[in-house]
N, C-alpha and C positions, 0 to 999 in steps of 0.2 A: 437306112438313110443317114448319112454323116455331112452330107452339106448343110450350113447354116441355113439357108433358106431355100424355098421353091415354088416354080411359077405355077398358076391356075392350073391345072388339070383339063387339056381340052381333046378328048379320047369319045365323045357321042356318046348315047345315054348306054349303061350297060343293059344287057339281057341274056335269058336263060339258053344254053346249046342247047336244045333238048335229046336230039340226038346222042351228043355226050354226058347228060345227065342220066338218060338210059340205058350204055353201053356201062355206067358206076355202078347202076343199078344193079346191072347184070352181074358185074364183077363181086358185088359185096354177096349175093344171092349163091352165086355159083361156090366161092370159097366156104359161106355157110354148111353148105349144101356138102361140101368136103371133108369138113373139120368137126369131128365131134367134138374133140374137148374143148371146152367153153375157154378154159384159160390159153391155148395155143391160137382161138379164133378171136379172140382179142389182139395178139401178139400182132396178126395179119394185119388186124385192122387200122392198129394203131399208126401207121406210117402213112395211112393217107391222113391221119386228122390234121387238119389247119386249113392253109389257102397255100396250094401247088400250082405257081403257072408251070404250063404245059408245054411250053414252044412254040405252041401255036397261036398264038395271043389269046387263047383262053386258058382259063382261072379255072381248077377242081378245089372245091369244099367241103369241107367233112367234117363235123362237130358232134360230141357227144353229149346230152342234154338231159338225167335222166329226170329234172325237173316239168318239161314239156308233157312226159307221161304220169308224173306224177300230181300235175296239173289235170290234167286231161283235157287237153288241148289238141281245137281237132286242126287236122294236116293244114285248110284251107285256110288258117288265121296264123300261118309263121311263113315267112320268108328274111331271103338276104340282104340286110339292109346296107346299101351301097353309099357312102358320101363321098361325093368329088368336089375337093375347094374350088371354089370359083374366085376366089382371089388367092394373091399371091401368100404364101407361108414360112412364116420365120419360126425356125423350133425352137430359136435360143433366147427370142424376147418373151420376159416373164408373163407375160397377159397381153393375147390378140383376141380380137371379134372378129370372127372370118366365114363369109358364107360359104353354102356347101351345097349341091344340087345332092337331092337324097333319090335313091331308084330301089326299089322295092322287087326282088328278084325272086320268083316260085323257088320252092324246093322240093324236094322229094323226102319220106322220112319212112324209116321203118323201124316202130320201136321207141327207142332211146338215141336210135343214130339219124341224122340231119345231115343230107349234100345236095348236092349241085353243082354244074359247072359253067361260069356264065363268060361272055366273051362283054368287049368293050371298056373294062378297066384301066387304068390304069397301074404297069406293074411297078415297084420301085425299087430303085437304085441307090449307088453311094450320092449319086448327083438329081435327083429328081425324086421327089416323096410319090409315090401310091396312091392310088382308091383306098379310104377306109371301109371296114365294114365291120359288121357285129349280124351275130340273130336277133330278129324282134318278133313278137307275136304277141294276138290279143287273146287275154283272157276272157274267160266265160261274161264277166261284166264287164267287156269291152274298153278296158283298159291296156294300153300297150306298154311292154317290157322289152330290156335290152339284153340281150346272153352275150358276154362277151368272151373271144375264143383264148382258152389258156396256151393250147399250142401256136400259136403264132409268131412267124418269125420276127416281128418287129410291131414294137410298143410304144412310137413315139411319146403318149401322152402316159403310159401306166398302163398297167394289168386291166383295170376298173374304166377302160375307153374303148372306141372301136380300135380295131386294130390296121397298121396297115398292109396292105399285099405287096411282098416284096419280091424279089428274085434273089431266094438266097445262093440256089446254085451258082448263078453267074457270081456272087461277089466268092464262093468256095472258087471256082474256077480261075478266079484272078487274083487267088493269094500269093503274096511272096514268097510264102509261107511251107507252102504244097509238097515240094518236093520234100521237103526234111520230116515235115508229118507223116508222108507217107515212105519215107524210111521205116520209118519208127514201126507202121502198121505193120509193113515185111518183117521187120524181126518180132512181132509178135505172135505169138502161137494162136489158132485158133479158141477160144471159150468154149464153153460147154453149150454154147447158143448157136457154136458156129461165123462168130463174129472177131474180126481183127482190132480187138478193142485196145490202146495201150495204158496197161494200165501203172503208174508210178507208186514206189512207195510214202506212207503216212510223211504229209506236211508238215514240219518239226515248225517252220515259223512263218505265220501267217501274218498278214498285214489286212487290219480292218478297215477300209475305207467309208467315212458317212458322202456320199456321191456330193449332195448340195452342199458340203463346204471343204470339198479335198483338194480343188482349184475356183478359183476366183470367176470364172464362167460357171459354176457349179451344176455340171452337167456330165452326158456321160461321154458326148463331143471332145471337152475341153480337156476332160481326162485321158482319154486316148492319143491325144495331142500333146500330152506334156509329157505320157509313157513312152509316145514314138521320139520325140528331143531326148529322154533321157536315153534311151535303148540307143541313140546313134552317139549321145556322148561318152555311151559307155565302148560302143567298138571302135570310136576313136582315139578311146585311151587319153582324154579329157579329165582334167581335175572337176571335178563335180560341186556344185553349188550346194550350201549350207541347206538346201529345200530340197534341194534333189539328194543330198545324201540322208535325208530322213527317208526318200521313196523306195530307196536301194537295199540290195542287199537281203530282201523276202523271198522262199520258196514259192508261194502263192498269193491273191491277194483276194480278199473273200471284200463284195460291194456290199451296204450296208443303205438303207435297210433293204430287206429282202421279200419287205411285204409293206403294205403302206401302217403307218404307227396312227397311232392312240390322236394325235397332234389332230389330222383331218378326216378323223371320224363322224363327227359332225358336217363336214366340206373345210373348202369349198371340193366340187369336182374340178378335174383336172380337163374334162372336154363336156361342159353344159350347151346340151343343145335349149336352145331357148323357143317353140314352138311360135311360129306366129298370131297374131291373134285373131280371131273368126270374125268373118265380118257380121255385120250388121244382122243379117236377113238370114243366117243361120245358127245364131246364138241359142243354144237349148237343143241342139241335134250335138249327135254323136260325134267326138274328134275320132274322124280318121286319118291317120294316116299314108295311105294309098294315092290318098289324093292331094298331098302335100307335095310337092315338086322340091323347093327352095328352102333351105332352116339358114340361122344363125347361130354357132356355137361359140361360145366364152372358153380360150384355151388358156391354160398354166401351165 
């Protein structure tokens, strides 16, 4: 998602394909079933983890958790936790209150591994944000948790939030990019994996970037926007500005930091759902979730 903002989310409540949360089934069952070596049936597996839309307006989900068993958490207390704003969303104002309809989607799980394929999302774009989502499930003392997916193709709020469902193939397929990249892959030899990887030699000069204060938007939006100005003043063959000639001139340029610091370990979070509060007449019974429709979350 690279637009500044985006409108409510109005795509119907999500739910489970089951159908095609069956036919995954089948597919992780049957490759099993193939692959002795444990490390080569990893290899397989690893390519569905995330959220893959399909084409078909439904979403495949794959996540690896080995927490969930090491919990011992039974199947019937985790599902997809689906958020769709119901208002409008600015990624680049530092603190919004934005509701979210939450939909709580089955999964299937075997083991360590968690999917599902659910239809009714929404997918997202350079121009339109996504459905978020994460794992939740309750614990044995009926406490809910949130697993949030490391493979995920997009992070608006951080690692440590739901993430959102994007379509990264469509924005691969409308690179400017494409053609020259896949040059590069043709003159590559194949790996010993079998893969067209290209790989360049050792980065002699690297340029470290701290994201919140490398542009004055202090984002990773605004960053990309002053690399695309510089990149066209440079094939212009443009005298370059006192600011842009400190950005030039780098083999690579490595984002900073690369995990969240010391700074908010304590918080705040970066997408706090704030639970509503029980009414009256069920004060001392159990918070479920399930039965929550609507949250409010505090974003940074």
């Amino acid at each position: 998602m690279t637009a500044t903002d985006s409108p409510a989310l109005d795509t119907g409540r999500p739910y489970q394909d089951e159908a095609a949360t069956a036919a995954m089934a089948a597919w992780f069952e049957e490759r099993e079933a193939q692959e002795p070596d444990a490390f080569a049936l990893v290899q397989t597996f690893a390519p569905k983890l995330g959220a893959h839309p399909q084409g078909d307006g439904s979403v495949a989900f794959a996540m690896w958790s080995p927490r969930l068993t090491r919990e011992r958490v039974a199947d019937a207390d985790i599902f997809l936790e689906v958020l769709d704003p119901l208002d409008d969303l600015d990624v680049t104002v530092s603190r919004a209150t934005v509701r979210f309809r939450r939909t709580l989607v089955p999964v299937q799980r075997d083991r360590d591994l968690v999917w599902t394929v659910a239809r009714g999302l929404g997918i997202g774009t350079r121009e339109q944000l996504g459905s978020f989502y994460c794992l939740t499930y309750r614990d044995r003392d009926g406490d809910w948790h949130q697993v949030f997916d490391p493979m995920a193709s997009s992070l608006p709020y951080g690692a440590f939030a739901p993430a959102e469902v994007y379509d990264l193939d469509a924005v691969q397929a409308g690179r400017g990019d494409r053609d020259y990249w896949r040059a590069l892959a043709s003159e590559a030899g194949e790996d010993r994996c079998g893969s067209r990887i290209v790989k360049q030699g050792p980065a002699a000069n690297i340029l470290q970037l701290h994201v919140p204060t490398a542009t004055s938007g202090g984002t990773l939006a605004s960053l990309a926007r002053f690399y695309a100005r510089l990149a066209r003043h440079l094939v212009e063959g443009r005298e370059l500005t006192p600011e842009e000639q400190v950005y030039a001139g780098y083999d690579a340029v490595q984002l900073l930091p690369v995990e969240p610091t010391t700074v908010y370990e304590k918080g705040p979070a970066f997408f706090a759902i704030q639970e509503p509060e029980p009414a009256e007449d069920t004060e001392g019974m159990e918070h479920d979730l399930r039965y929550v429709d609507e949250v409010t979350a505090v974003l940074r």
